[in-house]
Backbone as CSV, one residue per row, in Angstrom:
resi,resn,N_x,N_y,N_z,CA_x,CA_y,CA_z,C_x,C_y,C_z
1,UNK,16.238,-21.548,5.046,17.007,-20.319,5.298,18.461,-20.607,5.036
2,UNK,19.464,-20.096,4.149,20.690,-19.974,4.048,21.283,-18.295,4.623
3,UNK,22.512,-19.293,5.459,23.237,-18.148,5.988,24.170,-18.041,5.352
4,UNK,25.244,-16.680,5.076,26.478,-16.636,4.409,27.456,-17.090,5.176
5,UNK,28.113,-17.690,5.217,29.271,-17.950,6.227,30.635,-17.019,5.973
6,UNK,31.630,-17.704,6.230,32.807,-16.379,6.021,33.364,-17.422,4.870
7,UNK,33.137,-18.879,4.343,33.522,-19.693,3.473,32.764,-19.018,2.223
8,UNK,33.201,-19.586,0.609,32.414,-19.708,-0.598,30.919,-19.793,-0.638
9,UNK,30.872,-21.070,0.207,30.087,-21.897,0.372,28.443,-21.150,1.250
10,UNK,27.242,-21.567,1.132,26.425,-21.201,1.878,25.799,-22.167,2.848
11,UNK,25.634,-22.213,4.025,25.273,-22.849,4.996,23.787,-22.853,5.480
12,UNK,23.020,-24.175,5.338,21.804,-24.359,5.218,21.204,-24.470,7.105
13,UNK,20.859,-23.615,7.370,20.352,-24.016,8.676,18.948,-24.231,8.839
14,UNK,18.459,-25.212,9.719,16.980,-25.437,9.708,16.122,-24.452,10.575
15,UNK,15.066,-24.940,10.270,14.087,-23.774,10.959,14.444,-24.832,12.455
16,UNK,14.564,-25.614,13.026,14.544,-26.352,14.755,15.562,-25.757,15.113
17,UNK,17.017,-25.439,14.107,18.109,-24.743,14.501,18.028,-23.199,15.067
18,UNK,17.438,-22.625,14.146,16.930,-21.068,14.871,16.176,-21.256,15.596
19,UNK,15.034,-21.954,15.820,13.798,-22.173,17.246,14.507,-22.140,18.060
20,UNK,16.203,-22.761,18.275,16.862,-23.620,19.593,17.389,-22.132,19.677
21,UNK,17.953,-21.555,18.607,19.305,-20.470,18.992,17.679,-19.448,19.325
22,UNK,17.199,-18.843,19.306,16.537,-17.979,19.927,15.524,-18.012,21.090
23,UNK,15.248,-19.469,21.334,14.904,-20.039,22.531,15.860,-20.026,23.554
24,UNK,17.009,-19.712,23.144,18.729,-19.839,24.623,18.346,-18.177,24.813
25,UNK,18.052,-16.995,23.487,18.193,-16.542,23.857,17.288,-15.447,24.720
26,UNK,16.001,-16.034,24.157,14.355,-15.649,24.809,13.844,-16.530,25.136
27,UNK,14.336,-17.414,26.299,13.358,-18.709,26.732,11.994,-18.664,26.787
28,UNK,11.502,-17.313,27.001,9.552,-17.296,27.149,8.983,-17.288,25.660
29,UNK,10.249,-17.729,24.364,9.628,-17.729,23.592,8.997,-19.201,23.405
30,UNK,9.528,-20.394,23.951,9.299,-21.905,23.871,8.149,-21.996,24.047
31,UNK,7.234,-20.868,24.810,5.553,-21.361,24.470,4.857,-21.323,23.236
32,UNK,5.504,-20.134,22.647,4.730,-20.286,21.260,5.417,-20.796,20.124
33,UNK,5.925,-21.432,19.822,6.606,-22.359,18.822,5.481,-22.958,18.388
34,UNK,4.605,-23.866,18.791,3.525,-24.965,18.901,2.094,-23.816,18.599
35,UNK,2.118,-22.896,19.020,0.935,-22.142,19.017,0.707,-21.645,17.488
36,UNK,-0.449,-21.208,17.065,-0.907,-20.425,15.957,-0.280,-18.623,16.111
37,UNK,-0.088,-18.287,14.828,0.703,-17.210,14.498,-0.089,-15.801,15.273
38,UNK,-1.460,-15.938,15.425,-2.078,-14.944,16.172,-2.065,-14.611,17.401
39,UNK,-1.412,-16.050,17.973,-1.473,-16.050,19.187,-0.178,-14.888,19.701
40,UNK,0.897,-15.367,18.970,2.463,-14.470,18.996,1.968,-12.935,18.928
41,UNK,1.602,-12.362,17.608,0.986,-11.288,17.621,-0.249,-10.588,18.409
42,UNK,-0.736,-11.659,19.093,-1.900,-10.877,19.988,-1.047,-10.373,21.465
43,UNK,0.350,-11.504,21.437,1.084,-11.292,22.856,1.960,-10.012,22.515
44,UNK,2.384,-9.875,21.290,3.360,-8.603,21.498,2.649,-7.423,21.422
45,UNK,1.054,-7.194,21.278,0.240,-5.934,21.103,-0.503,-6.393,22.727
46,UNK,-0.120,-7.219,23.449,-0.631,-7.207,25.148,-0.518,-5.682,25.995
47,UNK,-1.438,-5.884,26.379,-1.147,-4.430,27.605,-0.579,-4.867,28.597
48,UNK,0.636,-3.965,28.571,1.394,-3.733,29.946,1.168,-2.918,31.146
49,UNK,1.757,-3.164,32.547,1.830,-2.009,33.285,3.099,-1.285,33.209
50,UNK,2.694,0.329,33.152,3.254,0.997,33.229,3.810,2.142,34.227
51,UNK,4.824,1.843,34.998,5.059,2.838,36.215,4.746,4.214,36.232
52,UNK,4.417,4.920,37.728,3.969,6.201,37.804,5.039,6.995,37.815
53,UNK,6.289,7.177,36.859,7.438,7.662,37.161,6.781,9.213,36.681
54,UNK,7.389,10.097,37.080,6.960,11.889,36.744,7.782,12.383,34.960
55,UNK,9.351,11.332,35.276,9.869,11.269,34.169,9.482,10.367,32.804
56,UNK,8.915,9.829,32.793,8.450,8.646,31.860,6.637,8.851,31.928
57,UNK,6.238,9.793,32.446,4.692,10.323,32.148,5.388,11.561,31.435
58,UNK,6.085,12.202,31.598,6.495,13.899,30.739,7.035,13.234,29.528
59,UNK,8.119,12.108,29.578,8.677,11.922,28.213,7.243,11.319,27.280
60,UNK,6.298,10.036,27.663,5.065,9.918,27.127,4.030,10.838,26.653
61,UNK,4.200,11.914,27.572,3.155,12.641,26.973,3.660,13.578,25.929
62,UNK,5.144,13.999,25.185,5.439,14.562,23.908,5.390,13.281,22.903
63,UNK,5.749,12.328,23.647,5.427,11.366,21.922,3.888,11.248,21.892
64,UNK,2.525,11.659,22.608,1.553,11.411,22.482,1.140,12.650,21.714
65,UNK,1.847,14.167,22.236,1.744,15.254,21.217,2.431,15.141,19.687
66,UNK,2.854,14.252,19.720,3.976,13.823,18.278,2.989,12.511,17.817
67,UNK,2.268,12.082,18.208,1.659,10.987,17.264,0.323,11.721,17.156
68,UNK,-0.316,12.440,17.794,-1.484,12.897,17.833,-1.310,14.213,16.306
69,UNK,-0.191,14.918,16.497,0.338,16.314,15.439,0.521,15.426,14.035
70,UNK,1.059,13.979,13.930,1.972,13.290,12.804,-0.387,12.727,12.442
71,UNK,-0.620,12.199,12.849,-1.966,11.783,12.443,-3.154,13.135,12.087
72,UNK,-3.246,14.179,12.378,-3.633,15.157,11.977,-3.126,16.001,10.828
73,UNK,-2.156,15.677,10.650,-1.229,16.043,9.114,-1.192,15.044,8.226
74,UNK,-1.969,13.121,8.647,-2.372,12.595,7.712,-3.531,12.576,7.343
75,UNK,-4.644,13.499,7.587,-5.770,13.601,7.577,-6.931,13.176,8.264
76,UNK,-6.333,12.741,9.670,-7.228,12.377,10.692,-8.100,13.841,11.367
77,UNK,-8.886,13.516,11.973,-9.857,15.038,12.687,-9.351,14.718,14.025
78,UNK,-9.622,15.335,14.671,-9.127,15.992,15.873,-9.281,14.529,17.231
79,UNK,-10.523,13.880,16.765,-11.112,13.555,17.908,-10.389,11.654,17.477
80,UNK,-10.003,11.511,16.384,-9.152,10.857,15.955,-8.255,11.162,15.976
81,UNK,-7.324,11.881,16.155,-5.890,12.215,16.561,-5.636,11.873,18.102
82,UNK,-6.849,12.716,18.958,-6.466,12.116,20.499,-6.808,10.509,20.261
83,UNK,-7.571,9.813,19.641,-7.444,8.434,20.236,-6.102,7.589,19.807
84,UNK,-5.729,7.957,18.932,-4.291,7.692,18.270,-3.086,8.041,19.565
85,UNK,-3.218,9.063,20.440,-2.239,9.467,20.855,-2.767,9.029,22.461
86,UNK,-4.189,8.587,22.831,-4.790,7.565,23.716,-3.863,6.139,23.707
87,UNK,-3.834,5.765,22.118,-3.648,4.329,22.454,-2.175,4.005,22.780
88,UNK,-1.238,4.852,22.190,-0.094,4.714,22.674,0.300,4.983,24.021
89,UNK,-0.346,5.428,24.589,-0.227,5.439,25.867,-0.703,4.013,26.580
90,UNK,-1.367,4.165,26.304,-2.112,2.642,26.759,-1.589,1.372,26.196
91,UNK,-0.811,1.293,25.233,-0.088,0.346,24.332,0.884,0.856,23.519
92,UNK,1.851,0.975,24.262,3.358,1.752,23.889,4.260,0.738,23.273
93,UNK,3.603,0.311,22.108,4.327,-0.152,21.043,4.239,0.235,19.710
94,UNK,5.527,0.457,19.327,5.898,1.176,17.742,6.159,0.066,16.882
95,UNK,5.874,0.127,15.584,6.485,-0.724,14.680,7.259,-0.377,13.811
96,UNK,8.647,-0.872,13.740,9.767,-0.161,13.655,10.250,-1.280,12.675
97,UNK,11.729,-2.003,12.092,11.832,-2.616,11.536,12.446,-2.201,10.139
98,UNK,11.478,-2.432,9.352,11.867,-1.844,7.712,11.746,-0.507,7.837
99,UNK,12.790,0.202,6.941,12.884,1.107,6.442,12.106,1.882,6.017
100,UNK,12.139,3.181,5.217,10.683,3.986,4.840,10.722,2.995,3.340
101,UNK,10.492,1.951,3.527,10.309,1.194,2.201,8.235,1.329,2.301
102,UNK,7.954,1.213,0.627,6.384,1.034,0.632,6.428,-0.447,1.451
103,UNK,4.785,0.100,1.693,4.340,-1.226,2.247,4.345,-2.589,1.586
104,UNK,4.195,-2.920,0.615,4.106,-3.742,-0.366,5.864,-4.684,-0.378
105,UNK,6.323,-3.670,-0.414,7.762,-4.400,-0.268,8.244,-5.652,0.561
106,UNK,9.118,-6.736,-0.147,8.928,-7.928,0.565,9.423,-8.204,2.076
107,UNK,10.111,-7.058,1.975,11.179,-6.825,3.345,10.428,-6.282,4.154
108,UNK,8.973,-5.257,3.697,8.030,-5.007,4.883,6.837,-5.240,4.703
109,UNK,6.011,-6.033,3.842,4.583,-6.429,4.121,4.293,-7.321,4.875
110,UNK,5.168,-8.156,5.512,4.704,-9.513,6.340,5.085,-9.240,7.485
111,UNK,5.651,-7.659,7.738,5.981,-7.269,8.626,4.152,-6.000,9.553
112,UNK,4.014,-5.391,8.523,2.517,-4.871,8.432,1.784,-5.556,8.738
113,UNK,1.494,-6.463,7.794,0.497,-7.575,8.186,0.519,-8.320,9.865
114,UNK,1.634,-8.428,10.191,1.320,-9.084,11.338,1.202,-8.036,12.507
115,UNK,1.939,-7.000,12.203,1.213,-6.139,13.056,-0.239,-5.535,13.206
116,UNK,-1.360,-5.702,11.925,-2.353,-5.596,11.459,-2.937,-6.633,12.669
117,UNK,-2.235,-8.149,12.333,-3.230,-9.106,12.853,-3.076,-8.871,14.281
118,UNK,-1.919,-8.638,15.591,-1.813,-8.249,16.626,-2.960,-6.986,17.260
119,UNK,-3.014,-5.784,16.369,-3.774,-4.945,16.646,-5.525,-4.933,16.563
120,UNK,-5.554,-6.145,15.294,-7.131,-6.539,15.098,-7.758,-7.830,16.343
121,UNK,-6.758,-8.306,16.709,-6.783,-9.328,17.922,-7.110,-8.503,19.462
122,UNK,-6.917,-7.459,19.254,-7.273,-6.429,20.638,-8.147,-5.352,19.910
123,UNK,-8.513,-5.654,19.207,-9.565,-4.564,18.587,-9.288,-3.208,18.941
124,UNK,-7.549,-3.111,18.931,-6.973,-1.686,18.563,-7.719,-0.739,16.885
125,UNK,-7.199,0.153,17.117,-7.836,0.783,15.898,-6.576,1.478,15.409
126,UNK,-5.412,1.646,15.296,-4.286,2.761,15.379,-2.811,1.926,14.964
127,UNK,-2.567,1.543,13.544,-0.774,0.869,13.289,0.271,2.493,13.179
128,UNK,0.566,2.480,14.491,1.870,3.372,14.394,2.962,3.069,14.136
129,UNK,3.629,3.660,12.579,4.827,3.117,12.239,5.284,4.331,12.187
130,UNK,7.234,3.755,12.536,8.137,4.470,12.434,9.104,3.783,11.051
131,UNK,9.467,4.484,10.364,10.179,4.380,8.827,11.768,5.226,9.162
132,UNK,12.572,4.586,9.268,14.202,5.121,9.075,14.228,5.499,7.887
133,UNK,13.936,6.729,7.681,13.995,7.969,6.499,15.706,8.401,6.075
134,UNK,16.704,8.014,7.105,18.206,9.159,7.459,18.950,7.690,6.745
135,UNK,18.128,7.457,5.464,19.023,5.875,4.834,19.053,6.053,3.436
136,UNK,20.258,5.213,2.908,20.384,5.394,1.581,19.320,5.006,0.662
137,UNK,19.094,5.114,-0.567,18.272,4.193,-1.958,18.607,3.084,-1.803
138,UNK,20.003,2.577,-2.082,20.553,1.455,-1.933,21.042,0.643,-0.759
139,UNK,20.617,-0.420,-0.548,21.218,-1.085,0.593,22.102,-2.066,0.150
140,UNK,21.846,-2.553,-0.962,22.884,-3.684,-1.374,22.014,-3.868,-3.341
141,UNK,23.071,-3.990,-4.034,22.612,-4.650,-5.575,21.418,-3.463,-6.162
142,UNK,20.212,-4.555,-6.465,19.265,-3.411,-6.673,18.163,-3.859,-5.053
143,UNK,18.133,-3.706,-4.156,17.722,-3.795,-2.866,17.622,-2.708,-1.896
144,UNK,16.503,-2.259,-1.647,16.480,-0.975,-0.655,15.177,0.240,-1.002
145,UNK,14.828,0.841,-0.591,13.811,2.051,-0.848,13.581,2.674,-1.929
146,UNK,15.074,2.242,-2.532,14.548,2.837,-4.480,14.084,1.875,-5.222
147,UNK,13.880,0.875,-4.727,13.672,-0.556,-5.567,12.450,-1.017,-4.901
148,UNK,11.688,-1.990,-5.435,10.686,-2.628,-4.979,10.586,-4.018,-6.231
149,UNK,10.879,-5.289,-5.745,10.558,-6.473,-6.518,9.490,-6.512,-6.823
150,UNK,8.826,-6.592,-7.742,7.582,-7.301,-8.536,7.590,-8.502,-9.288
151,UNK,6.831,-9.157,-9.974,6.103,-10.260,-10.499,7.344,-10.013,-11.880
152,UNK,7.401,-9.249,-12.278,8.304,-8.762,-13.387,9.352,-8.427,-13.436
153,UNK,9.997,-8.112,-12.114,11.682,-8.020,-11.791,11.542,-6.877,-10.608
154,UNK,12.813,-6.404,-10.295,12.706,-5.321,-9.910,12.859,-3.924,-10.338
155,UNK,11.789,-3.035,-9.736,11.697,-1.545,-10.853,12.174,-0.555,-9.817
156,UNK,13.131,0.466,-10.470,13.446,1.733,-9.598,12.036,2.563,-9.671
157,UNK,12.159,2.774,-7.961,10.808,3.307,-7.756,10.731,4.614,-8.479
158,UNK,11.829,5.690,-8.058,11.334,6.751,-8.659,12.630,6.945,-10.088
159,UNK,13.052,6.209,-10.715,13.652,6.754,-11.840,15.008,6.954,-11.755
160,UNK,15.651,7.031,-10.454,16.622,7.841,-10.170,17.954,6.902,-10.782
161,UNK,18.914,7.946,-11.026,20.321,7.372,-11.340,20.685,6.389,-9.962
162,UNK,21.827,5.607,-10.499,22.501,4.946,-9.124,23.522,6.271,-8.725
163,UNK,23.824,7.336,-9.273,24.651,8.292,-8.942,23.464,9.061,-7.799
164,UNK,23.054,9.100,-8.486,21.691,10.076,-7.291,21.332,9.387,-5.982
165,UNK,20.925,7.805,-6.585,20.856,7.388,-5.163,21.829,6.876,-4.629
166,UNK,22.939,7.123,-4.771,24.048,6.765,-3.518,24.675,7.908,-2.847
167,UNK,23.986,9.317,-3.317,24.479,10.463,-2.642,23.952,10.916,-1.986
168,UNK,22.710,10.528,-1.653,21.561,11.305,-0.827,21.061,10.265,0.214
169,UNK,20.338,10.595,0.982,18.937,9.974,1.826,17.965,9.947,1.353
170,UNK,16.986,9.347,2.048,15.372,9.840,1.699,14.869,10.464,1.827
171,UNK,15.479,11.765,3.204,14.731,12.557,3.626,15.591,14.088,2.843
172,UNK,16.530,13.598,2.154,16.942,14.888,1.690,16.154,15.288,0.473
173,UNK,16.410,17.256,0.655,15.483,17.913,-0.169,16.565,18.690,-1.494
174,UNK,16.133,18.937,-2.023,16.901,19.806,-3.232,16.407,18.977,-4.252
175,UNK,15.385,17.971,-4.787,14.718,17.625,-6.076,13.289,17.028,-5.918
176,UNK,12.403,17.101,-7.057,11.149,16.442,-6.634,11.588,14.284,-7.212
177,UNK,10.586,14.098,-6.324,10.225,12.796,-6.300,8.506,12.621,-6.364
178,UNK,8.857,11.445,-8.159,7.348,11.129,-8.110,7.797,9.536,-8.332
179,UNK,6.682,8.955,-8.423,6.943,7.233,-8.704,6.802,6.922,-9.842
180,UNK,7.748,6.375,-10.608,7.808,6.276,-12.110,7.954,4.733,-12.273
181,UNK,8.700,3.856,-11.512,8.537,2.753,-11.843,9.082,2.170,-13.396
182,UNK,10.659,2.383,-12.926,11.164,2.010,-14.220,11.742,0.632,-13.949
183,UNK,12.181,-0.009,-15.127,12.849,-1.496,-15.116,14.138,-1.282,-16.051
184,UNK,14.717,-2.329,-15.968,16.311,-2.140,-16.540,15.874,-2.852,-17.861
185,UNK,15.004,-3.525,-18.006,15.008,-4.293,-19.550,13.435,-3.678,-19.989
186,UNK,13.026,-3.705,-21.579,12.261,-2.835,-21.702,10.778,-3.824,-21.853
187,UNK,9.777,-3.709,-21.436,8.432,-4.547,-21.849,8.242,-5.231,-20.093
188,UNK,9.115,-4.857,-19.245,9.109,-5.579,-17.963,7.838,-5.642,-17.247
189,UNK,7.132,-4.439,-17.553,6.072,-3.956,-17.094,4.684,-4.894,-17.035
190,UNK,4.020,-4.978,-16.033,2.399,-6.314,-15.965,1.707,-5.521,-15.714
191,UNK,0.327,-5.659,-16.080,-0.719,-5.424,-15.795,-1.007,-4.866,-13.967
192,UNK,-0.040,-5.869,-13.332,-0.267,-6.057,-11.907,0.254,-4.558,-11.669
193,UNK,1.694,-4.551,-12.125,2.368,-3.231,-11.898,2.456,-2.185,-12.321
194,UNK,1.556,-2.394,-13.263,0.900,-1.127,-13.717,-0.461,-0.649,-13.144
195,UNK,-1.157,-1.328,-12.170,-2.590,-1.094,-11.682,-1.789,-0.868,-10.314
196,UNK,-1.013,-1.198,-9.863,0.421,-0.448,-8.637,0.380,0.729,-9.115
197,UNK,0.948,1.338,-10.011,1.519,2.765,-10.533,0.035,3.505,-10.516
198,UNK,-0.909,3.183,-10.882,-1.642,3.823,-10.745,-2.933,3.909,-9.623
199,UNK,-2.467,3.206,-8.460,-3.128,3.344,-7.158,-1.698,4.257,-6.319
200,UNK,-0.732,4.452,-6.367,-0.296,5.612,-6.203,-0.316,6.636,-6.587
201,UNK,0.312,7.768,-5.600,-0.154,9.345,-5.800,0.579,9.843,-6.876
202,UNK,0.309,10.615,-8.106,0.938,11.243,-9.228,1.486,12.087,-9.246
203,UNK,1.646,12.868,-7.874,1.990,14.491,-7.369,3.656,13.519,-7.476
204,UNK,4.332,15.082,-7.459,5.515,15.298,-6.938,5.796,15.311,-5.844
205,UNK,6.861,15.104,-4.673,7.276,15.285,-3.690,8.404,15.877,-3.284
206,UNK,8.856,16.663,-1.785,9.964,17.393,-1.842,10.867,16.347,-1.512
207,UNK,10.746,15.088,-0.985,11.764,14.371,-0.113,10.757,12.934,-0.856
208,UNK,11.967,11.952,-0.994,11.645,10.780,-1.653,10.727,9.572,0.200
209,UNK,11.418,10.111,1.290,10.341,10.174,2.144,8.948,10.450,2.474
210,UNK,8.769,11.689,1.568,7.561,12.104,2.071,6.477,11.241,0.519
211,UNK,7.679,10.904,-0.307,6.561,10.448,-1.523,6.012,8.853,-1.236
212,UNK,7.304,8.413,-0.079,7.045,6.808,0.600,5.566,6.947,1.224
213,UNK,5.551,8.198,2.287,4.316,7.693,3.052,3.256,8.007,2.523
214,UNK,3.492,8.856,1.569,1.863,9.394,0.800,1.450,8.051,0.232
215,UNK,2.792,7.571,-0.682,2.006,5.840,-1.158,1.516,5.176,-0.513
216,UNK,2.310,4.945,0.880,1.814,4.385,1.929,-0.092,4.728,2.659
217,UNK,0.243,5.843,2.518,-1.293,6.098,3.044,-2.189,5.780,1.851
218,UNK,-2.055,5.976,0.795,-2.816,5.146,-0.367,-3.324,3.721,-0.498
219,UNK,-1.870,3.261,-0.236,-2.274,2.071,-0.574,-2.843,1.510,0.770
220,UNK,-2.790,1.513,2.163,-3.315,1.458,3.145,-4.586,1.456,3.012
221,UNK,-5.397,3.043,2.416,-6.627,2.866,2.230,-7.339,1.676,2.150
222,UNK,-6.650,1.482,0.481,-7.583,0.799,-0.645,-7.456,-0.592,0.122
223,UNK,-6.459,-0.954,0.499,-6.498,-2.637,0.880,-6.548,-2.742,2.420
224,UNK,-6.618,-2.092,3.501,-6.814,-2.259,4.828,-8.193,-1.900,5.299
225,UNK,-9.184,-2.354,5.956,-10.264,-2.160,6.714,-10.532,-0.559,7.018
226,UNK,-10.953,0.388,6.969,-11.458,1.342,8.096,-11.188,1.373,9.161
227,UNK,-11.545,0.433,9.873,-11.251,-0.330,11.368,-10.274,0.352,12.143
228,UNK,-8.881,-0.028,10.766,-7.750,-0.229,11.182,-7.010,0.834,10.616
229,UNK,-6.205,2.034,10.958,-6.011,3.077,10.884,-4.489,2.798,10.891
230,UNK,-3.715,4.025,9.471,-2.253,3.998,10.000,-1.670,5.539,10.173
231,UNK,-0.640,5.337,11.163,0.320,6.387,11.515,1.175,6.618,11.290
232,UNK,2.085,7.282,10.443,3.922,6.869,9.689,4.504,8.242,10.600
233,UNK,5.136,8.093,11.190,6.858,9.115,11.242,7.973,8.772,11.002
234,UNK,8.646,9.614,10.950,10.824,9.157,10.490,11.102,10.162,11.172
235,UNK,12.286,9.785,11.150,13.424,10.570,11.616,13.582,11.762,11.633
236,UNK,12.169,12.793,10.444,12.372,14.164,10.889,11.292,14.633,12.380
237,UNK,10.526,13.381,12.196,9.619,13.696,13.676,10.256,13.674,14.821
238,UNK,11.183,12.667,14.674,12.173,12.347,16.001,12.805,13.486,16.229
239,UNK,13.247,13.959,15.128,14.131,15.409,15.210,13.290,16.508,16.136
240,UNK,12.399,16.653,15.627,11.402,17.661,16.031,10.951,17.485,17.693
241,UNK,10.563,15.810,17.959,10.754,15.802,19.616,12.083,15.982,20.356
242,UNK,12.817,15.873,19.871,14.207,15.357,20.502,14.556,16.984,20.536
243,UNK,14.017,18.041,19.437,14.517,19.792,19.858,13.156,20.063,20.723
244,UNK,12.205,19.363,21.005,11.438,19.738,21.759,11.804,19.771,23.843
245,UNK,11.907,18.767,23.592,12.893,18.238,24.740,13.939,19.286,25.142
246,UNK,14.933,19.401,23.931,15.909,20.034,24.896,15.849,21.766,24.908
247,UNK,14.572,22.398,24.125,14.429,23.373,24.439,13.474,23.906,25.600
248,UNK,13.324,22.681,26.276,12.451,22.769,27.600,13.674,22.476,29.178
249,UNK,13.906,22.960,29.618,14.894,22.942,30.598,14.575,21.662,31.662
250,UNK,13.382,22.011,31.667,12.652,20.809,32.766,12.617,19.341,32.052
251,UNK,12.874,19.532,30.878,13.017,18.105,29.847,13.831,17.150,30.589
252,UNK,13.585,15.530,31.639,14.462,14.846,31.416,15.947,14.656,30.573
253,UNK,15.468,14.788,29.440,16.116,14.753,28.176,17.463,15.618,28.252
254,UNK,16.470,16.785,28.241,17.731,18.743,28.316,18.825,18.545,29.676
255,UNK,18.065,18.109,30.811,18.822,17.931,32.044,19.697,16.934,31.676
C-alpha cells in the first residue's frame, strides 16, 4: 500500500503498520487479524439486540416500507418483498461504501463479494445496497461511475463528454443513458469486454443512475446464486423517506 504524503515522494507503509493504526483505533479488531476472512464477514452480518424504543421501531418500520417498495420495483413478488423488509429488521445492516458504480468495478466488487460471503455465512437471503447516486462521473483522472477499468484500459461507460460529465450527477434527468463502452484509443476493445457489453441492458435510461442498477441487477443475476438476492437504493429513495417523515407530524424526524 502507498500513501501520498504532503512530500514528492510516496510513502510505503506495511500491511503490520495499518493492523497497529486500526487496532489503537478498534481494539476488538486484534481478534481477527489471525482469523480467516469469513470469519470477519460472518461477524459484521451477526445479529444484534435491538432496543424497544417507540422511536427507533417507527423510524425502522419506514425503511422496512422503503426496502420492501425499492425490491418490488426490482421485480421481486410480494411475499419476497416482506422477507427483504423482515430481514432488515432483524439484521439492520446496509452496504454502503462505493458509489452507484457497477458491480464489477474495482473500487466495488471486493466490496460485494464480501458482503455476499457475510450474508451466505448466516444463510441470509437479501444484499441491501445503498449507491451515492447525488455524485459526479468523475472523481479524479479517468476514475469514478463513468469509467470502469478493464483488461484493455479504461472505457467511458456511457460515451459521455468530460463536459457532460463534470456538470451533472447520476441521478440527474434531462438525457438518455445507455452503456456504450467507449475507449480513448481505437481496437481497445476484448472479447472479455465485449461479452460485458452485451450481458448488459440495451434500453436507454432517464438517469445514468437508474442505467447503474439495471446493470447491476443483470449482472447480479447471471453470476450470483438464486439464494442470494439483491436490493439497490440512492439517494432518491432517501429523499422519498426523509419527505415521508416529515410529512407525518408524529415523525420523530418532523418533530
Amino acid at each position: 500500500m502507498a500513501i501520498k504524503g504532503g512530500r514528492s515522494d510516496d510513502a510505503l507503509v506495511s500491511a503490520s503498520q495499518v493492523r497497529r493504526a486500526l487496532t489503537l483505533l478498534m481494539p476488538e479488531l486484534s481478534d481477527f487479524w489471525t482469523r480467516p476472512l469469513i470469519d470477519y464477514a460472518h461477524a459484521v452480518y451477526g445479529e444484534i439486540e435491538r432496543g424497544g424504543c417507540a422511536v427507533r421501531n417507527d423510524a425502522m418500520g419506514r425503511l422496512q416500507q422503503l426496502v420492501a417498495c425499492v425490491a418490488l420495483q426490482s421485480g421481486a413478488d410480494h411475499e419476497q418483498a416482506n422477507d427483504a423488509a423482515k430481514q432488515i429488521a432483524e439484521l439492520p445492516v446496509i452496504q454502503s461504501g462505493p458509489h452507484c458504480f457497477l458491480m464489477i468495478d474495482p473500487d466495488a466488487f471486493y466490496t460485494h463479494l464480501f458482503s455476499a460471503l457475510g450474508l451466505s455465512s448466516h444463510r441470509r437471503r437479501w444484499h441491501i445496497y445503498f449507491g451515492c447516486s447525488t455524485v459526479k462521473f468523475i472523481e479524479r483522472g479517468r476514475k469514478g461511475p463513468g469509467f470502469l477499468a478493464t483488461g484493455a484500459g479504461t472505457a467511458n461507460i456511457f460515451g459521455l463528454s468530460r463536459k457532460r460529465m463534470g456538470s451533472a450527477n447520476l441521478c440527474a434527468t434531462g438525457n438518455s443513458f445507455s452503456f456504450r463502452f467507449e475507449y480513448n484509443h481505437p481496437g481497445a476493445e476484448t472479447g472479455a469486454t465485449a461479452l460485458l457489453k452485451d450481458a448488459l441492458p440495451s434500453a436507454a435510461f432517464p438517469t445514468a443512475a437508474d442505467a447503474i442498477i439495471a446493470g447491476n441487477k443483470a449482472l447480479w443475476q447471471q453470476t450470483f446464486p438464486p439464494l442470494l438476492q439483491l436490493v439497490q437504493f440512492d439517494d432518491r429513495d432517501v429523499g422519498d423517506l426523509v419527505a415521508e417523515h416529515f410529512e407525518d407530524h408524529d415523525s420523530w424526524l418532523s418533530r
